[in-house]
Each structure stands twice: as C-alpha cells, then as structure tokens.
Residue, then its C-alpha position, 0 to 999 in steps of 0.5 A: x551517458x556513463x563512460x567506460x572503457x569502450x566509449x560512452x554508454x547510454x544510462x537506462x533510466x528508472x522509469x517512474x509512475x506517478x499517482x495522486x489525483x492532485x494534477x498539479x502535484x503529478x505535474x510538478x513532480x515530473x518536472x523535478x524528476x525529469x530534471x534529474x537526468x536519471x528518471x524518466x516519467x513513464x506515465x501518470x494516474x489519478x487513483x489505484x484503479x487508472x495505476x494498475x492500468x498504467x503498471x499493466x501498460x508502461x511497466x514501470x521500474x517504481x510507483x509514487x503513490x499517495x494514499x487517500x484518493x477517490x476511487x481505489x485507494x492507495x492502499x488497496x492498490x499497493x496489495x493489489x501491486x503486490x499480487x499482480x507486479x510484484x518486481x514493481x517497487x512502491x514508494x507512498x509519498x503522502x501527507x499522513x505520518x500516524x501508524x494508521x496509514x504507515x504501518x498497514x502501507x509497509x505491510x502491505x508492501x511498500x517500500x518506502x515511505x516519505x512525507x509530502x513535507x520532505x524536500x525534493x532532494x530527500x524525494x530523490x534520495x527515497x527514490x534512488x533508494x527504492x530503486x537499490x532495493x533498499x528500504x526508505x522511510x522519513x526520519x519522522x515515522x522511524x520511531x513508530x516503526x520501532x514502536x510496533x517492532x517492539x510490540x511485535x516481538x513482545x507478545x505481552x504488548x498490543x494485539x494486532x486486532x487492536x489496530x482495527x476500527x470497528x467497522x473493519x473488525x464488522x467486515x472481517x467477522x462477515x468475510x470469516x463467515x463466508x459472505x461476500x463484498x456485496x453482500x457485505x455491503x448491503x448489511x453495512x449500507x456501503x459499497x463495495x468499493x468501501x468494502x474492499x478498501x476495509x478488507x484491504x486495511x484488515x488484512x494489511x494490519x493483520x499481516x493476512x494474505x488469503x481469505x483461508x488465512x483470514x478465517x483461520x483467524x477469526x476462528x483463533x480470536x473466537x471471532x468465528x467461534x466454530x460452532x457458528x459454522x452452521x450460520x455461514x450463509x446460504x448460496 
C-alpha cells in the first residue's frame, strides 16, 4: 500500500516468472521474493519450453532464467522472449561468469545478468533494476563486458567469428547453404534441438537476427563463397 493524498493506494506488483529446472531453487527463491512485499511470483518453469508457455499465460512483467537447462536452453529461450514478448524483461541468474554464456546472453536480449553466488539482496536489487529498465550486471563480469566493447570498437582486436566453437561454425556454414535443422542434424549426428541451441548461440555471438542476415554473412567471411551457390541442396 502507498499513501497519497486521497487515501491509501493499492501498489501493483512486479510479477515475476521463475525458470531453472532445480525445484528446490524455484522454491527458495519465491519464498524470498514473495517476502518482498512487491513482487509476486506468477508462476514457475523447468526449461525454456515450459517459460514461453508460462509467459504466453501469466504475462509476466520479468523472467529469472538460468541458462543451462535440459530441453531448451536459456539461451535459446531468451531469443525466443525477444520475438515473441519482446515488453518481457529478462534477468539470467546463473552460476557462469565466462564470456561464453555472458556475452551471447546480453546480445540476445537479457537485461541483466548476476551470479547464483550473489546474495539475495543484490538478487533483489537486479530485479527492481530490470523492472526501471535499466541494465544490471554483477560486479564480477563488468570487466568482460568492457573487454569485448573495446574489441568491438576496435577493429584490429578479435573477430566476432572467433567466439564461435567449431561445430557452431559446422552449423552456420550448413544453414548459409540452405539446409535445414533436420537435415543439419542428420549430418552432424545430433538433434535438432541440439541444433537450434547452435544456431541460437551463433547468432547471439554474432549479433544476427535473421537467416538473410545470417548468409549474408557467411558470404562476407568467404565461408559461402558464392560460387558454392550452385551446391545448396536440393528441395
């Protein structure tokens, strides 16, 4: 309750979707956010798949999402968010501080990004942070994220590419070509699930939205040399 002038005023509260496939986290973490007089819990999901559901549902104001969970990952959810909900506000909560989960996770719309190692408090303040619309990020990871903001703005230092593993660029040259996740996965022997998790890390690294954008490219890096145009597959 807030008093103004008029009388006291019913606060709305932030409603908050919590996903992580640990049920005794969810739990805990309800209890301390519920505790808060100004969130409220709107609903909890195990993977990225049960979360759009959920957002679909419960339209929730903020997602606190890991990142490494079976099924669809964190990642892939988070781009996801961003096509279909983009008013939602993500807030990843996870135990990885290297550049490998933390930058594709901020390029693919997060927005923000604290350590399961943080203490409730500072949980809390990432949230009401998120809510403002503003960016949070644990004190930890700051210094990567200056790191690759140098590199980005120097182009003598690093290639974007260069963030990719090896079977993410294998999936980037197949996709540029034209084939699709299934048949991707059939080549690879992994599934498409596995495929689309690639695809979705690719892109984040690489700042792409669109598989226009994504061969466009390919043909750049001479990944997709365009005379290999004539070897796209067969439909």
């Amino acid at each position: 309750m807030v008093c103004h002038d008029r009388g006291w005023v019913k606060m709305e509260k932030i409603g908050v979707l919590i996903v992580d496939d640990h049920a005794v986290l969810r739990s805990g973490l309800r209890l301390l956010l519920e505790f808060q007089g100004d969130f409220q819990v709107v609903g909890e999901a195990a993977s990225g798949e049960e979360a759009l559901e959920q957002i679909r549902e419960l339209s929730p104001n903020i997602v606190v999402m890991d990142l490494v969970m079976p099924g669809m990952d964190g990642l892939t959810a988070l781009l996801r968010i961003q096509e279909s909900f983009p008013q939602v506000k993500v807030l990843v909560v996870t135990q990885h501080a290297d550049r490998g989960y933390l930058l594709p996770a901020l390029q693919a719309g997060a927005s923000g990004y604290i350590l399961k190692t943080a203490s409730i408090n500072d949980i809390i303040s990432a949230l009401r942070s998120v809510n403002e619309g503003k960016v949070f990020l644990d004190p930890s990871v700051t210094g990567t994220v200056l790191e690759d903001y140098r590199q980005r703005n120097n182009p003598q230092i690093g290639d974007p590419i260069d963030r990719l593993s090896d079977r993410e660029k294998e999936v980037l040259r197949l996709y540029a070509r034209g084939y699709t996740g299934r048949e991707i996965g059939e080549q690879l022997v992994i599934n498409v699930k596995t495929v689309d998790s690639h695809k979705g890390h690719l892109m984040a690294k690489l700042g792409l939205k669109t598989r226009s954008e994504l061969v466009a490219y390919a043909l750049k890096k001479g990944i997709l040399p365009v005379a290999s145009s004539s070897q796209s597959p067969s439909k």
